[in-house]
Structures are given as C-alpha cells and as structure tokens.
FIKOLZA-1660 file (N, C-alpha, C; in steps of 0.1 Angstrom, whole numbers, plus 5000, padded with zeros to 4 digits):
% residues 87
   i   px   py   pz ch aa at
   1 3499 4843 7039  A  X  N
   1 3505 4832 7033  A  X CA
   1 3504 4820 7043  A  X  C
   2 3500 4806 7036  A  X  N
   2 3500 4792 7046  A  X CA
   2 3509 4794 7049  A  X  C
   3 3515 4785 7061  A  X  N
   3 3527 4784 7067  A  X CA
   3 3537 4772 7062  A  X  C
   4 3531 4764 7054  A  X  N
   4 3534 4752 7046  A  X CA
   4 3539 4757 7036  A  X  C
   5 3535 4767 7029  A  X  N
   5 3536 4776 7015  A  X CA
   5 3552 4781 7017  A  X  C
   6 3547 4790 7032  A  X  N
   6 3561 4799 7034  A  X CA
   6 3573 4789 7038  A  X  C
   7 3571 4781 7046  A  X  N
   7 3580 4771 7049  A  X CA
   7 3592 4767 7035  A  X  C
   8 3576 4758 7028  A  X  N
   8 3586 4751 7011  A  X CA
   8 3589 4760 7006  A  X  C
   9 3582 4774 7002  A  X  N
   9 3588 4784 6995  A  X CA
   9 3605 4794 6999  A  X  C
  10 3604 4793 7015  A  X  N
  10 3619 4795 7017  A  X CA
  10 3627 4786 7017  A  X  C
  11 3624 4774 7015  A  X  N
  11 3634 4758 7013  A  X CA
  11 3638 4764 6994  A  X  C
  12 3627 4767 6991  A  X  N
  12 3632 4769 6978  A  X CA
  12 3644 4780 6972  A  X  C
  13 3639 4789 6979  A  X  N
  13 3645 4803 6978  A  X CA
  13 3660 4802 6979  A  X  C
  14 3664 4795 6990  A  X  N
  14 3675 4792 6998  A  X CA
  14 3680 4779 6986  A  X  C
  15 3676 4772 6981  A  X  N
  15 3681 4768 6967  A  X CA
  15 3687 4775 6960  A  X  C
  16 3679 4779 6950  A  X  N
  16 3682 4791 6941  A  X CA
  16 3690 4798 6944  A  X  C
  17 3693 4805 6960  A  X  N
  17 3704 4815 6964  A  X CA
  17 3715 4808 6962  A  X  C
  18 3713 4795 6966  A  X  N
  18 3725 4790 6965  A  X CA
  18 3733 4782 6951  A  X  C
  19 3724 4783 6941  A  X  N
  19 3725 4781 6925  A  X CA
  19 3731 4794 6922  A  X  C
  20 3726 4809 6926  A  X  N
  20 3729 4816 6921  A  X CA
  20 3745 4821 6927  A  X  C
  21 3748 4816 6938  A  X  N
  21 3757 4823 6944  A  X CA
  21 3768 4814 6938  A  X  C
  22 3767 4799 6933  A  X  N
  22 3779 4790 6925  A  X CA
  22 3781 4799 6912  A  X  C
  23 3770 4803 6904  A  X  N
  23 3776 4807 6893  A  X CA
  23 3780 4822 6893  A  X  C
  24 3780 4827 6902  A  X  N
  24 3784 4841 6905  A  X CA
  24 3797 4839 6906  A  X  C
  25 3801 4825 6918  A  X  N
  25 3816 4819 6920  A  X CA
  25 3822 4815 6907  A  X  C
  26 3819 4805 6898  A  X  N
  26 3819 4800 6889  A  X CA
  26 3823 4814 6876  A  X  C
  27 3819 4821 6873  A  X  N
  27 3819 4829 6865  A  X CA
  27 3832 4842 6871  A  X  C
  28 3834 4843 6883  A  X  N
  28 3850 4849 6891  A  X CA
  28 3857 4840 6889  A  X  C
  29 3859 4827 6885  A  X  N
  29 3868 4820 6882  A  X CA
  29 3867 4817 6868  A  X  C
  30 3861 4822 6862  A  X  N
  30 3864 4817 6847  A  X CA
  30 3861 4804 6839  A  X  C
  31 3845 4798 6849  A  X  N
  31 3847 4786 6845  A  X CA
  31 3840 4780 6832  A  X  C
  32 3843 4770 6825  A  X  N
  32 3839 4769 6813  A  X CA
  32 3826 4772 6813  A  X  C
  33 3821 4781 6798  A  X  N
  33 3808 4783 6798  A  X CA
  33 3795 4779 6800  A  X  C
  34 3797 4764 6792  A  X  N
  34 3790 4754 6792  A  X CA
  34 3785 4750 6803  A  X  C
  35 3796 4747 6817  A  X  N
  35 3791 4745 6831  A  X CA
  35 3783 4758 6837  A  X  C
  36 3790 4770 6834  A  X  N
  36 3780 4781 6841  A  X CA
  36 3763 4781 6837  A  X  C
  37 3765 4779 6828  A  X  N
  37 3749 4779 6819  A  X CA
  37 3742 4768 6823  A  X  C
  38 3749 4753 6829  A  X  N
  38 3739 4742 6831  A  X CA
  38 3737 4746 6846  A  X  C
  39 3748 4755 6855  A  X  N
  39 3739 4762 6866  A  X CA
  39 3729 4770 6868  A  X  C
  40 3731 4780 6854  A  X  N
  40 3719 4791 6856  A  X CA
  40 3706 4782 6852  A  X  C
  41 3705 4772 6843  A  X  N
  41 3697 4768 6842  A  X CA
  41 3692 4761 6853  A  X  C
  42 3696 4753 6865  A  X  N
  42 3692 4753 6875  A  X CA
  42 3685 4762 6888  A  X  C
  43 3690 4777 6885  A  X  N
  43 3686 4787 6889  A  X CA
  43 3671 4787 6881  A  X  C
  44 3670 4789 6872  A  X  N
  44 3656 4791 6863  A  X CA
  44 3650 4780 6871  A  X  C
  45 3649 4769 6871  A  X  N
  45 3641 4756 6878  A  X CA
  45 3636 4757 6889  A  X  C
  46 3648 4763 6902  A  X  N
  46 3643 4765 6912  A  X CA
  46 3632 4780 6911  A  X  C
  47 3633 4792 6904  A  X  N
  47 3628 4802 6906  A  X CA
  47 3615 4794 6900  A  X  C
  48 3615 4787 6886  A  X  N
  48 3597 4781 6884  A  X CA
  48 3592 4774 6895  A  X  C
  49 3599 4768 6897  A  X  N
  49 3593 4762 6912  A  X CA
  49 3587 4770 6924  A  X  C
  50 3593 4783 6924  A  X  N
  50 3590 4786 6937  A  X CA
  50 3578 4796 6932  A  X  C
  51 3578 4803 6915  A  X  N
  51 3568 4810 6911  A  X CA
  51 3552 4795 6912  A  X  C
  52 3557 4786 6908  A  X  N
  52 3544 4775 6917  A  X CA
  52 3539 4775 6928  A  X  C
  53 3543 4775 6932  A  X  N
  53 3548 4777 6949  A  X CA
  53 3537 4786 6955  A  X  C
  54 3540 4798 6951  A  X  N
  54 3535 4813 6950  A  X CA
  54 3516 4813 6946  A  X  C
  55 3522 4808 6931  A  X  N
  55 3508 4809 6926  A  X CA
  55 3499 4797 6933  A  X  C
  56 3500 4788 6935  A  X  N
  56 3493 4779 6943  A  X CA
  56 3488 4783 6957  A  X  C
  57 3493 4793 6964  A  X  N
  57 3493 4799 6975  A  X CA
  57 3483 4811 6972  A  X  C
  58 3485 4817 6961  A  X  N
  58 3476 4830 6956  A  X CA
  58 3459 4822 6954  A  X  C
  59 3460 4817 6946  A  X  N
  59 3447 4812 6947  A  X CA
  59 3444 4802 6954  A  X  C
  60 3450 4794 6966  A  X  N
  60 3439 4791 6976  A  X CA
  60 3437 4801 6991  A  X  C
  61 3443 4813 6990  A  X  N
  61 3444 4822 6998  A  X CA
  61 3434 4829 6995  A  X  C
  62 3443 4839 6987  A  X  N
  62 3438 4855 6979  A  X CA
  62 3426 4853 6974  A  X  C
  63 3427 4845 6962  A  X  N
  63 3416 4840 6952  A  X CA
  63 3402 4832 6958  A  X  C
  64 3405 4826 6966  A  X  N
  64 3393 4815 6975  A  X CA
  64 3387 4827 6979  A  X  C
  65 3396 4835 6991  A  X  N
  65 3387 4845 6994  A  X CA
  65 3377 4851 6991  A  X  C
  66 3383 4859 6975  A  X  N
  66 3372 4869 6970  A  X CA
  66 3364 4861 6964  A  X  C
  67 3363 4845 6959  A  X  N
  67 3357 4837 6955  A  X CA
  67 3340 4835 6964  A  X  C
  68 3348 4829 6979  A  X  N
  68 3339 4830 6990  A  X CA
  68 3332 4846 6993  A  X  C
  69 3334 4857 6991  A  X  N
  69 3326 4865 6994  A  X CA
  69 3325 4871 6985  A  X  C
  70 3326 4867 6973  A  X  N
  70 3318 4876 6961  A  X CA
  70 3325 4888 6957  A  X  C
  71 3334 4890 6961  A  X  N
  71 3339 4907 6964  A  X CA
  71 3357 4905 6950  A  X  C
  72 3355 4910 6941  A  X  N
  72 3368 4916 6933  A  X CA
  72 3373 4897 6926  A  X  C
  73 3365 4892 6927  A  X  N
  73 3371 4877 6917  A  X CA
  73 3377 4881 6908  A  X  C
  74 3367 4886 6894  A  X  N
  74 3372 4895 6880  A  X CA
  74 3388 4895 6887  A  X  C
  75 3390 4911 6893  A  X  N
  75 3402 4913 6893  A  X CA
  75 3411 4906 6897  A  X  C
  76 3407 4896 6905  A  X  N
  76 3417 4889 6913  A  X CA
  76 3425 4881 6897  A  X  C
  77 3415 4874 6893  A  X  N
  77 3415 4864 6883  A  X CA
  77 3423 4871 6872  A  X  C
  78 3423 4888 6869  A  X  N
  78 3428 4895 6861  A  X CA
  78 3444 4900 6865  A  X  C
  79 3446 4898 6880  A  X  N
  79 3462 4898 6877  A  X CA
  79 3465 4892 6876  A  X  C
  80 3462 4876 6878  A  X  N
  80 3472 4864 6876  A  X CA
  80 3474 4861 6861  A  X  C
  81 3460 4869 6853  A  X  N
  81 3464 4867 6843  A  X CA
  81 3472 4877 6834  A  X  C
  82 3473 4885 6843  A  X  N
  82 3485 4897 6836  A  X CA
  82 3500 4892 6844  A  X  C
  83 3496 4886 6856  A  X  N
  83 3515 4882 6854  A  X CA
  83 3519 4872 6845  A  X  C
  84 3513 4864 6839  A  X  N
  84 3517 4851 6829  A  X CA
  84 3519 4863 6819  A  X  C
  85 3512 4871 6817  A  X  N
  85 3515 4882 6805  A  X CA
  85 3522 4887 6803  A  X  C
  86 3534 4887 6812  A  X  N
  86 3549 4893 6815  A  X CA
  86 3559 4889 6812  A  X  C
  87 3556 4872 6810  A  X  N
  87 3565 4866 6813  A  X CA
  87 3570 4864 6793  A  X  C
% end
C-alpha cells in the first residue's frame, strides 16, 4: 500500500470508528431514531470513502503492476469486478 493511501485511509477509518461508536452510544441511550439513522448514515459515507480509498490504491498498485508486466491483468481486472458484484 502507498503510504499516502494508508495514511488518508486510517484518517478515514478513525472517522467511521468514531461515527460508529456515537450511534452505538446513541442507541444505549435511546435516542430518537431519526438522529441514530442520520448517523449511520454518516458511517456509510465515511466507509464509501475509504472503499475509494482502497480501490484507487488497488489499481495503481496491484493493477499497474500486472499491467506493466503482463502477468494475471484478466484476473486482476476480474476481482474488482466481482467485488462491485457483492455489493
């Protein structure tokens, strides 16, 4: 992984943990639903974010690689397209 990648991607992470850890609080207190949900939805934001993050990192890493030496592209190319396929 770049070190730029891992850097913003734990800035991110460390978001999210902390989106997730309000509505974990939020929801031990009982709090109206409507607010828990406009948090989880900030949880969702930060994790697409950091799945950018990721995948921008996968292919100028992973992907360049087998690109530049010819070796497993197809495949490479075929799991990124099977994780969108999950989703």
């Amino acid at each position: 992984m770049l070190s730029a990648y891992k850097k913003n991607l734990l800035h991110r992470l460390k978001i999210a943990k902390g989106h997730l850890e309000k509505v974990i609080d939020m929801v031990e207190k009982e709090i109206y639903c409507l607010d828990i949900i406009q948090q989880t939805k900030a949880v969702e934001s930060a994790l697409k974010k950091v799945d950018e993050i990721l995948l921008e990192n996968h292919l100028k890493t992973c992907v360049r690689k087998a690109i530049i030496t010819d070796k497993n592209v197809d495949e490479k190319v075929k799991e990124v397209i099977e994780v969108f396929k999950r989703k």
